[in-house]
N, C-alpha and C positions, 0 to 999 in steps of 0.2 A: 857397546860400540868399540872396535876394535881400532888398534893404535894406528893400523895402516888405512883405514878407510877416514880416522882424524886426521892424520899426517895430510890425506888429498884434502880433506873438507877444507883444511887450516891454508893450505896453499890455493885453491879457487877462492876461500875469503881474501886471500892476500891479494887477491889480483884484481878485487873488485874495493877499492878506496870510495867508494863513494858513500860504502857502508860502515867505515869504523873512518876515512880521515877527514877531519873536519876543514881542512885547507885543500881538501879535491874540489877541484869546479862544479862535479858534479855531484855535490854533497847535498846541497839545497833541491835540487831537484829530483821530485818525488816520482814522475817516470822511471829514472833513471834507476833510482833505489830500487822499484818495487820489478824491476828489470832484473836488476842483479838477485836480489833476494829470491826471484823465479828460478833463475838459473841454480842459485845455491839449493834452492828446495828440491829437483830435480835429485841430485846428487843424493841429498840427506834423504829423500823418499825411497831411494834402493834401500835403506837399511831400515829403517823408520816407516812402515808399510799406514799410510794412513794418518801420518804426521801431517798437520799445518803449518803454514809460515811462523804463524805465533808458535806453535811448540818449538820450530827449529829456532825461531828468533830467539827464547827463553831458553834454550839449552846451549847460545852462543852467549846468552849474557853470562852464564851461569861460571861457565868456563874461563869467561873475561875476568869476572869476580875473584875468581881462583885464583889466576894469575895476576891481580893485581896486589890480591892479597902478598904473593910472595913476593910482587916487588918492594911494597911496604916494609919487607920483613926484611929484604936484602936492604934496604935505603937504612931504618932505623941499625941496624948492625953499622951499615959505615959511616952513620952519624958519630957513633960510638966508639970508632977504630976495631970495630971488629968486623968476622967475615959470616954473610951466610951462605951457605951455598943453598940456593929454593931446591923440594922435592919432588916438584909438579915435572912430566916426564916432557909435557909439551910445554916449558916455560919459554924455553929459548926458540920454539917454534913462534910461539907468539912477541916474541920479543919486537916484532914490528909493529905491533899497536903502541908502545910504549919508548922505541930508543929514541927518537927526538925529543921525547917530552918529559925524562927524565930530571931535569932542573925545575921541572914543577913540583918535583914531589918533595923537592930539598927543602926541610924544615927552617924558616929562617924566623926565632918569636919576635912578635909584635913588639915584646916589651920583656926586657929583664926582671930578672930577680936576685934580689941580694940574700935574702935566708932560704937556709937550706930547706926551710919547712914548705916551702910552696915550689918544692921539687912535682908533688903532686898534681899539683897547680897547671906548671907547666909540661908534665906529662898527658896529661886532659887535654892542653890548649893543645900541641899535638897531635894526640889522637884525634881530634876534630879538625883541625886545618887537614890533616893526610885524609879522612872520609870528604871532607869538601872536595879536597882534590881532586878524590878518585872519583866519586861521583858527576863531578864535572868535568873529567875527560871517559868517561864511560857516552859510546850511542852505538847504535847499529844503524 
């Protein structure tokens, strides 16, 4: 898949919110979705000769994953005071699924810890509040 035919996929996904924003009107409605996912399929079928919805659907999550991953990876760096820069080429392409929702991924723990031994602890607790997360702003 070549950068420039991602570049247009990424930008017809952007213009269709009904498919990644959960505060579009028409998010709940399943016309509407399977309207736009038509439209995106269309597009993905020029390169993708015989691809289905479900294959373009699973190769939109696939990419979502990716990118969320590095935002993960940019969040935990500036929990920390440090910087990442992600090395995903369409991170900041996608950057519209994610910049409002960015204060959901801010670690904030349930509960303290006074020894340094259950650093691990709350390394784990963590890593599982950030997959909640992300799985729970992940849809198509």
């Amino acid at each position: 898949m070549s950068k420039e035919f991602l570049m247009e996929f990424f930008k017809m996904y952007q213009e269709k919110p009904c498919l990644w924003d959960k505060q579009d009107l028409s998010y709940s409605n399943k016309e509407h979705r399977l309207k736009a996912l038509k439209e995106l399929h269309q597009k993905y079928a020029k390169i993708y000769k015989g691809a289905t919805i479900a294959n373009m659907k699973k190769k939109i999550e696939n990419l979502r994953t990716n990118c969320y991953r590095e935002l993960k990876k940019v969040l935990a760096a500036k929990a920390k005071g440090e910087t990442y820069k992600p090395t995903l080429w369409y991170y900041d392409t996608l950057s519209f699924l994610y910049k409002d929702k960015e204060q959901d991924f801010i670690y904030t723990p349930a509960c303290s810890y006074s020894s340094d031994n259950n650093e691990e602890k709350q390394s784990e607790i963590y890593e599982l509040t950030m997959m909640i997360t992300i799985l729970s702003l992940k849809n198509i």
